[in-house]
Backbone as numpy.savetxt, mean C-alpha at the origin, in Angstrom:
# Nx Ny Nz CAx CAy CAz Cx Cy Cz
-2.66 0.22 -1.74 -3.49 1.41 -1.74 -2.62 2.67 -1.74
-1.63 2.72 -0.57 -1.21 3.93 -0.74 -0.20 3.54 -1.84
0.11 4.86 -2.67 1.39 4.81 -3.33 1.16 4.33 -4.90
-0.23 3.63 -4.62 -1.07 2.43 -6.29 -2.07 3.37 -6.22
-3.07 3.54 -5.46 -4.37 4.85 -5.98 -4.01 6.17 -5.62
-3.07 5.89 -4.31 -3.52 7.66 -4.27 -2.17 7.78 -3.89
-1.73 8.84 -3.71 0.05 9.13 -4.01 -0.01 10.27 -2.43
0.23 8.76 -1.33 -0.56 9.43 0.15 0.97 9.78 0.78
2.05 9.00 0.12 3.88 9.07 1.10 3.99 10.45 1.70
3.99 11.21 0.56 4.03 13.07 0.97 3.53 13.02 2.17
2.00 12.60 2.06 1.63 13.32 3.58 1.71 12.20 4.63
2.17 10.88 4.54 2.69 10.43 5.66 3.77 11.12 5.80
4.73 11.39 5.42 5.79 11.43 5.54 5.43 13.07 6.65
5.11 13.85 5.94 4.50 14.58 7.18 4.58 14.51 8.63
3.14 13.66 8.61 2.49 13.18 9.82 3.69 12.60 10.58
4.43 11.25 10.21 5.70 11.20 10.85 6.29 12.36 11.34
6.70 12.90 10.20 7.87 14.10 10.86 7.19 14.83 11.94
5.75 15.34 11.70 5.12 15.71 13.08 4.96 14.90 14.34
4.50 13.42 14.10 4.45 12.75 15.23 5.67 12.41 15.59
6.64 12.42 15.33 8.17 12.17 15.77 8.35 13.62 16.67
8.49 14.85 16.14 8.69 16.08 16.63 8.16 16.02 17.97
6.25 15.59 17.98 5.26 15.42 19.05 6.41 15.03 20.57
6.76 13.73 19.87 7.48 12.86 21.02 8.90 12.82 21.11
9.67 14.02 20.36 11.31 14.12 20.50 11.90 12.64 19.73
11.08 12.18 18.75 12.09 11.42 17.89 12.62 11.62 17.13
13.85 11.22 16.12 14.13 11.69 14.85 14.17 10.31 14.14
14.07 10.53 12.70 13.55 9.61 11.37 14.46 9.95 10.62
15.20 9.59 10.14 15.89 9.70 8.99 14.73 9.07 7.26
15.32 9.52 6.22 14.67 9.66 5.19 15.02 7.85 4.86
16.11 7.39 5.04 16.64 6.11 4.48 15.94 5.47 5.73
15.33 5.43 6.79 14.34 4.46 7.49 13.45 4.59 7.15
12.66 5.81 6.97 11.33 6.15 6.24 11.22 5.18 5.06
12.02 5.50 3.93 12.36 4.13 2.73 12.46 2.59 3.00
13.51 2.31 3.69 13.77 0.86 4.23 13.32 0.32 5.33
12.53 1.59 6.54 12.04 0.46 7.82 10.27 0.79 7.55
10.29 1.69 6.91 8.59 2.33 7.38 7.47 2.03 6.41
7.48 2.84 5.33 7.24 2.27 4.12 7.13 1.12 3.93
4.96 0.74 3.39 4.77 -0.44 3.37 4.87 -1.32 4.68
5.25 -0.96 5.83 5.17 -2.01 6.99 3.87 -1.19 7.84
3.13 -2.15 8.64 2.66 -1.87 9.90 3.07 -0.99 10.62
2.17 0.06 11.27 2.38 0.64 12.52 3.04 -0.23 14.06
2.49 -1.62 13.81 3.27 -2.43 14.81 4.12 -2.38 14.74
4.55 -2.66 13.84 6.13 -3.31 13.55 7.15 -1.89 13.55
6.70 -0.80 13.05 7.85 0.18 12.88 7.94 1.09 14.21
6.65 1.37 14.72 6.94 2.17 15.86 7.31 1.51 17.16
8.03 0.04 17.21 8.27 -0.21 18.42 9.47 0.22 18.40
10.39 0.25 17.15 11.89 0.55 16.42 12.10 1.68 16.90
11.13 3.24 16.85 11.59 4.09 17.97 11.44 4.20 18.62
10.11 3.58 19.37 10.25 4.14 21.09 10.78 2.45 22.30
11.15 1.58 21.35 11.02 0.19 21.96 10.45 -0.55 22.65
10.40 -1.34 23.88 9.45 -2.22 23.89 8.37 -1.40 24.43
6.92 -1.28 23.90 5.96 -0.71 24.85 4.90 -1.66 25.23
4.26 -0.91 25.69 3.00 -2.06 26.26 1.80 -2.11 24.62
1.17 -2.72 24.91 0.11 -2.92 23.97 -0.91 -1.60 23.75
-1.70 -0.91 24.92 -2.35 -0.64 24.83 -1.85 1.11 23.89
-0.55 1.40 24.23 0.58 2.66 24.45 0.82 2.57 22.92
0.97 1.22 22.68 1.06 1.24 20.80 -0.09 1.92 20.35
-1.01 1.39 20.67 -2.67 1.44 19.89 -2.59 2.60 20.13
-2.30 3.65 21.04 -2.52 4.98 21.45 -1.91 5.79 20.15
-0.48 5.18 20.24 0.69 6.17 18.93 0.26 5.87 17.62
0.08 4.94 17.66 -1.09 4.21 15.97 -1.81 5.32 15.92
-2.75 4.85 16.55 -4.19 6.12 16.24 -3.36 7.42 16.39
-2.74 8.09 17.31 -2.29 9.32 17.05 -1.76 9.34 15.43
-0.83 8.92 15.15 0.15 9.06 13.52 -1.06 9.24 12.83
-2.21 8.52 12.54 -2.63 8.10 11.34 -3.80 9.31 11.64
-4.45 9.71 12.72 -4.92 10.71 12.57 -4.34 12.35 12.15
-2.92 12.04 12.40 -2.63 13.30 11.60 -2.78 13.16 10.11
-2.81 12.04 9.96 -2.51 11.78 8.42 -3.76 12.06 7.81
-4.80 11.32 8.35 -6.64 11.77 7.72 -6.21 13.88 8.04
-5.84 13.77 8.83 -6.33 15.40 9.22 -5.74 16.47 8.00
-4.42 15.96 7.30 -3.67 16.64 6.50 -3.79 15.88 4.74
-4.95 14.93 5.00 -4.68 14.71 3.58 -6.14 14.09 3.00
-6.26 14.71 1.51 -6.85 14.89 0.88 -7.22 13.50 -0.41
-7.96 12.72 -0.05 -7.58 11.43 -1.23 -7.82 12.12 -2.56
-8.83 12.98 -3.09 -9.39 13.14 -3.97 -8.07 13.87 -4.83
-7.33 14.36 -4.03 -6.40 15.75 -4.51 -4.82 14.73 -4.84
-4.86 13.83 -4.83 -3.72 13.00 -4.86 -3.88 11.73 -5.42
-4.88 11.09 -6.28 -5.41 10.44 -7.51 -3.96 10.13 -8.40
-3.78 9.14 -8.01 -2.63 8.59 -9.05 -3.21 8.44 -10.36
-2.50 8.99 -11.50 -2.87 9.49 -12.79 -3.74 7.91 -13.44
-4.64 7.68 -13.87 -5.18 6.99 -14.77 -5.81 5.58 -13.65
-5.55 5.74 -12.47 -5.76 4.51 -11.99 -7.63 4.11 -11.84
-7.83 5.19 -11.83 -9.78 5.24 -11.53 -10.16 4.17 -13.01
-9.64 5.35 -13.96 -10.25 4.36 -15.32 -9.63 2.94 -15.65
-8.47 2.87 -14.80 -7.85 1.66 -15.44 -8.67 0.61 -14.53
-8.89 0.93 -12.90 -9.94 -0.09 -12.07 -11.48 -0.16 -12.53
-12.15 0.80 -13.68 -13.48 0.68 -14.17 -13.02 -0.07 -15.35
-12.42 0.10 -15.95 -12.25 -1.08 -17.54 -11.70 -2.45 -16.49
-11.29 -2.83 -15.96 -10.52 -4.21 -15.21 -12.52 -4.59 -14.73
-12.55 -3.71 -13.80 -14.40 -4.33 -13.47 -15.54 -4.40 -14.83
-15.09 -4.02 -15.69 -16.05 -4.32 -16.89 -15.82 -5.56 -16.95
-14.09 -5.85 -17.15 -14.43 -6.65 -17.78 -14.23 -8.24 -16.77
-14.85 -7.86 -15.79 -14.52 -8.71 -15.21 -13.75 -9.44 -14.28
-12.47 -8.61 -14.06 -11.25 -9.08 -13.54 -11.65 -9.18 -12.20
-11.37 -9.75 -11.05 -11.50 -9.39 -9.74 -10.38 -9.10 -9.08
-10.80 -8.18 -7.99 -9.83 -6.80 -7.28 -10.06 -7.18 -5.81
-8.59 -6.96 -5.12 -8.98 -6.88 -3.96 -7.57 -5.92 -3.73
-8.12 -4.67 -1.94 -7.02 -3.97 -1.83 -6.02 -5.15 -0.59
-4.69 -4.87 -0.62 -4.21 -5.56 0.63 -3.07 -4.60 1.04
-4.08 -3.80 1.85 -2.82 -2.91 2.04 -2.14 -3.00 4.04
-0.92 -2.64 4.28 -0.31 -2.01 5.78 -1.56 -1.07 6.23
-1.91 -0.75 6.20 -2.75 0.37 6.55 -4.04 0.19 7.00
-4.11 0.99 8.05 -4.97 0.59 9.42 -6.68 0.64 8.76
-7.41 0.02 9.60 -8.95 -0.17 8.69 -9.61 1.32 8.60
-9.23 2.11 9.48 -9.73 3.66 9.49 -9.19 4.38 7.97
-7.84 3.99 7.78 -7.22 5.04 6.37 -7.75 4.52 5.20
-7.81 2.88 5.32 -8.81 2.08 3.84 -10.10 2.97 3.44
-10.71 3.03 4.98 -12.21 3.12 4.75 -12.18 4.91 4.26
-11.26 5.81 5.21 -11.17 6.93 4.53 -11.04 7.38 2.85
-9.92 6.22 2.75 -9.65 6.53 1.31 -10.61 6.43 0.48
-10.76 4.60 0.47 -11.83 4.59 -0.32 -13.25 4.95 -0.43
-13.78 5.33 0.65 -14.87 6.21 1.00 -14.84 7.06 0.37
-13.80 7.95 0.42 -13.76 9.47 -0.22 -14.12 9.23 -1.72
-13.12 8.27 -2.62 -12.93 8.42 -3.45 -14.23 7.18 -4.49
-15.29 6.97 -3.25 -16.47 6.05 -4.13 -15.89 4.73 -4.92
-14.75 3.87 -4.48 -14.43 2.71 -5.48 -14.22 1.20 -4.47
-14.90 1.53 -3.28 -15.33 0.34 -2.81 -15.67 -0.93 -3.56
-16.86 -0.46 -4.26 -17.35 -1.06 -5.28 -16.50 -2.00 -6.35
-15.62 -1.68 -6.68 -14.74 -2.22 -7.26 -13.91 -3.84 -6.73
-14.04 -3.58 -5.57 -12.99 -4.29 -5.02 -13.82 -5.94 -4.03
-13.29 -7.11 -4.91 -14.20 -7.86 -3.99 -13.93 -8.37 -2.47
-12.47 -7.75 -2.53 -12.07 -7.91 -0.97 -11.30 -6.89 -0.29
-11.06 -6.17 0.89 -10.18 -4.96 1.10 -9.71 -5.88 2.44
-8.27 -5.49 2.36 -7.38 -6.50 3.95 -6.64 -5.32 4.27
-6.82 -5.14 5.63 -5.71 -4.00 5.87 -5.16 -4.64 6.89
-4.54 -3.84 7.73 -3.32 -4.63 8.91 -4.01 -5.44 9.86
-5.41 -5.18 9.92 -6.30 -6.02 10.79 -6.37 -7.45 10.77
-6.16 -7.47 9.58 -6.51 -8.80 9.06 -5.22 -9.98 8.91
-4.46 -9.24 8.95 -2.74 -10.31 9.80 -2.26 -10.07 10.92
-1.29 -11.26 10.69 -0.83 -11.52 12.06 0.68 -10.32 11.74
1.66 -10.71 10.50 2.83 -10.53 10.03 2.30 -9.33 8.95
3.06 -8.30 8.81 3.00 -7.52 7.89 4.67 -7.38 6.41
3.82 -7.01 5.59 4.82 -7.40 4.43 6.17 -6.98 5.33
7.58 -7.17 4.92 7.40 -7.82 3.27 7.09 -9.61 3.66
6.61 -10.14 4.57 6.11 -11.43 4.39 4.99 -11.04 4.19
4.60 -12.90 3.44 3.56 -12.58 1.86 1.92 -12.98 2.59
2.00 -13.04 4.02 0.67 -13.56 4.61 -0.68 -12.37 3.95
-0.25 -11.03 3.69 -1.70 -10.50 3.42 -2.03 -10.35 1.81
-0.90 -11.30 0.97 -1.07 -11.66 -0.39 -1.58 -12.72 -0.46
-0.90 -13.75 0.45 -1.70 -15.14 0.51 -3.12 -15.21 0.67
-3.85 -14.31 1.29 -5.04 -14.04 1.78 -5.91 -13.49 0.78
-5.57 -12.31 0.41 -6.08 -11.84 -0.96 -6.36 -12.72 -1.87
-5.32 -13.45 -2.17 -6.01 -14.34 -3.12 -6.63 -15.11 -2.92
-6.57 -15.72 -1.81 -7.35 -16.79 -0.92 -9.21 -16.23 -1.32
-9.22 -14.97 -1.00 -10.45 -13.87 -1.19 -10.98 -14.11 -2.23
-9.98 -13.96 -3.51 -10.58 -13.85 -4.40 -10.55 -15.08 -5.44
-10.55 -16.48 -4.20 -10.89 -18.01 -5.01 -9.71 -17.73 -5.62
-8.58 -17.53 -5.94 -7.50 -17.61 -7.09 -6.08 -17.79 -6.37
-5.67 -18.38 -7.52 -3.86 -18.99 -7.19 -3.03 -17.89 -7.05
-2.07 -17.78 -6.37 -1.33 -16.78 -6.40 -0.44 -16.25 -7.50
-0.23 -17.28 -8.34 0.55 -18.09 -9.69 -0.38 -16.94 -10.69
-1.66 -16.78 -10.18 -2.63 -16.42 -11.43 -3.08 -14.53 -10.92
-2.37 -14.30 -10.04 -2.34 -13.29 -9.71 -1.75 -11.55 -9.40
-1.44 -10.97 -9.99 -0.62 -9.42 -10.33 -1.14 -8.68 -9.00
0.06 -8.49 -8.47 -0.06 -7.18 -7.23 0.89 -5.95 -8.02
-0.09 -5.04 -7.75 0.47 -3.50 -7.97 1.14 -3.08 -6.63
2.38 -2.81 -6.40 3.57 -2.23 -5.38 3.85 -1.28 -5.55
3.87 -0.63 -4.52 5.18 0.90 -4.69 6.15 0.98 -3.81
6.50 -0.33 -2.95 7.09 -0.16 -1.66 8.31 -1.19 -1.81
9.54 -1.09 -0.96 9.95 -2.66 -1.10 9.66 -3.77 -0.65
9.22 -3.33 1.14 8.53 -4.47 1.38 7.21 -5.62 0.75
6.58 -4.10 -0.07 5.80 -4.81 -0.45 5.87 -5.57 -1.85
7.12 -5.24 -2.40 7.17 -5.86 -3.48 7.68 -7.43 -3.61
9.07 -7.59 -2.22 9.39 -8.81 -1.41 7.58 -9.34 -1.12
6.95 -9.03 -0.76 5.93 -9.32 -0.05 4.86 -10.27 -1.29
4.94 -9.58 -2.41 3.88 -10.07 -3.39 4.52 -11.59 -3.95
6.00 -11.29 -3.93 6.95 -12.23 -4.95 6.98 -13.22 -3.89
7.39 -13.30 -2.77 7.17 -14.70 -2.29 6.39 -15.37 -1.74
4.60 -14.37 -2.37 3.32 -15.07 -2.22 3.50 -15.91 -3.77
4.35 -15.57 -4.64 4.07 -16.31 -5.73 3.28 -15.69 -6.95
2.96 -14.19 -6.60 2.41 -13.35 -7.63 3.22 -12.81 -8.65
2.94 -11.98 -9.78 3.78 -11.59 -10.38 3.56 -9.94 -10.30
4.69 -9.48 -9.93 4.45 -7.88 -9.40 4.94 -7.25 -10.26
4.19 -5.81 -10.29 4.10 -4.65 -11.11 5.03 -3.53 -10.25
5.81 -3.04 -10.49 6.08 -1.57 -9.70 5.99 -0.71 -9.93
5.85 0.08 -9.40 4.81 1.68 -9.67 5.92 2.75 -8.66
6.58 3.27 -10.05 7.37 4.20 -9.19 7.45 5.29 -8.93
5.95 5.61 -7.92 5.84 6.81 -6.80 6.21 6.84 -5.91
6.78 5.88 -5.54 7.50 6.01 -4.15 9.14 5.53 -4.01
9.21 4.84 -4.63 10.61 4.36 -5.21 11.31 3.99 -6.46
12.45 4.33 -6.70 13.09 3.78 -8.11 12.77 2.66 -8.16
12.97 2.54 -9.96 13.06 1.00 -10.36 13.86 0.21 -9.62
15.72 0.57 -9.23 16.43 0.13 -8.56 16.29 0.33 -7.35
15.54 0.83 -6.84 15.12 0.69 -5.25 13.93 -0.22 -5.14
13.17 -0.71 -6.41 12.20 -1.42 -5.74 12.54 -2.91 -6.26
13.42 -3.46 -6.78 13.97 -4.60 -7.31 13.41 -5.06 -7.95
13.16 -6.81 -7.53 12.97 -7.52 -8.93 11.35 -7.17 -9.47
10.94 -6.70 -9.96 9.48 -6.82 -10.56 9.40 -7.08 -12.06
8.43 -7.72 -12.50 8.20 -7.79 -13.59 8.52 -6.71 -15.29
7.26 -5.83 -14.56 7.53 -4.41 -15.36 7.45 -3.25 -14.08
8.09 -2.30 -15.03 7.62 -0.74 -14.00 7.08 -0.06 -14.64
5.83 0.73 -14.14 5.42 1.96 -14.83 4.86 2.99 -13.53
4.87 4.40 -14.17 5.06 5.47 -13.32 3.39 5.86 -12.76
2.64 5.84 -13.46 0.82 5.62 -13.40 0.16 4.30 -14.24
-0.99 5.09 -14.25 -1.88 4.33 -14.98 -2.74 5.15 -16.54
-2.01 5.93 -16.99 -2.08 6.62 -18.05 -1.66 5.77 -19.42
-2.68 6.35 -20.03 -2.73 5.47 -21.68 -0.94 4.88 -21.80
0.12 6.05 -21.78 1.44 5.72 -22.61 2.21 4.61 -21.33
1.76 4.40 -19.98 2.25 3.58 -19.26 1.30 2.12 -19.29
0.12 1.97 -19.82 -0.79 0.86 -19.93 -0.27 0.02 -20.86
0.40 0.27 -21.60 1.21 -0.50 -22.62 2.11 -1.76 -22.71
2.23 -1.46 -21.41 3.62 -2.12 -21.06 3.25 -3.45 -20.00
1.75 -2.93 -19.27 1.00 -4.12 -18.75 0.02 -4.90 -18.92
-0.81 -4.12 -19.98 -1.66 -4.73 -20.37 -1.32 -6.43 -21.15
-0.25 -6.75 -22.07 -0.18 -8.07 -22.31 0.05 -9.24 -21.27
0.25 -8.73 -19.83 0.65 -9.42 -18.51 -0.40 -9.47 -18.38
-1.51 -8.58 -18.45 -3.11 -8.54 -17.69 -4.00 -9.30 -18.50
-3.89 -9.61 -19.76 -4.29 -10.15 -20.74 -4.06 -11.54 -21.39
-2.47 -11.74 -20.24 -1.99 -13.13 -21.00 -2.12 -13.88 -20.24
């Protein structure tokens, strides 16, 4: 979701830098890339403040991510071509599901805002695992969702974890580089930068074959 529909990093990246400031942490840009990005709120915020209790997580969770609804706009950050490219895929049939890190409040924001629920026959956010990418448990699931092999299945990435994450569910991954280089996001199939006519080119015979 983030990073594939809506091009949300900017304003996490934000919200971090504010919720870090909040609590006297500092983030460097190369953890933001390699620890944060694409992972769970579990998993990354124990890395700065270390071991906490359970309930103290859930507290800093909900704090981060409400700055993030508070400063950002889904409608205004529409990754180029992706609306029409998810209405021609539901014509014709294809089935969609989102599987994103991201807490069930930012799914429902997003896609709320932006009316394409509809689209999608399954949405998994961090709720719904135990492990967050880059292990492949909330790819395994997705497809699980949507009756289909993983073998027979294309995840759209913008992250590294999540691109580790799709490939050793056994999918064949796309990278989408809004959030990272080609060489920062490794092995994928193809890369393209949106979902605009002159980048559809290059996936459509993968989506088709």
């Amino acid at each position: 979701m983030d990073g594939v529909i809506v091009n949300s990093n900017p304003a996490h990246k934000k919200a971090i830098q504010q919720f870090c400031k909040n609590h006297n942490q500092e983030v460097t840009q190369t953890f933001l890339e390699n620890r944060l990005y694409g992972r769970m709120n579990a998993e990354w915020i124990p890395e700065l403040f270390g071991t906490i209790e359970t309930h103290r997580l859930t507290e800093l969770a909900n704090e981060k991510e409400q700055l993030f609804r508070d400063i950002f706009s889904p409608q205004d950050h529409i990754v180029d071509g992706i609306i029409d490219f998810m209405d021609s895929l539901h014509k014709q049939g294809i089935t969609m599901a989102v599987a994103t890190s991201a807490p069930t409040e930012n799914a429902d924001y997003i896609l709320n805002t932006l009316s394409i629920k509809h689209y999608f026959r399954a949405i998994l956010d961090d709720s719904h695992v135990d492990t967050g990418k880059p292990d492949p448990e909330i790819y395994l699931k997705a497809a699980h969702a949507l009756n289909k092999k993983t073998e027979n299945c294309i995840v759209f990435e913008d992250s590294v974890s999540g691109v580790k994450a799709g490939r050793a569910a056994g999918c064949t991954v796309i990278g989408l580089t809004t959030t990272h280089t080609k060489k920062e996001l490794g092995d994928c199939s193809v890369f393209i930068d949106n979902f605009t006519e002159q980048q559809l080119h290059k996936i459509m015979p993968i989506i088709n074959g």
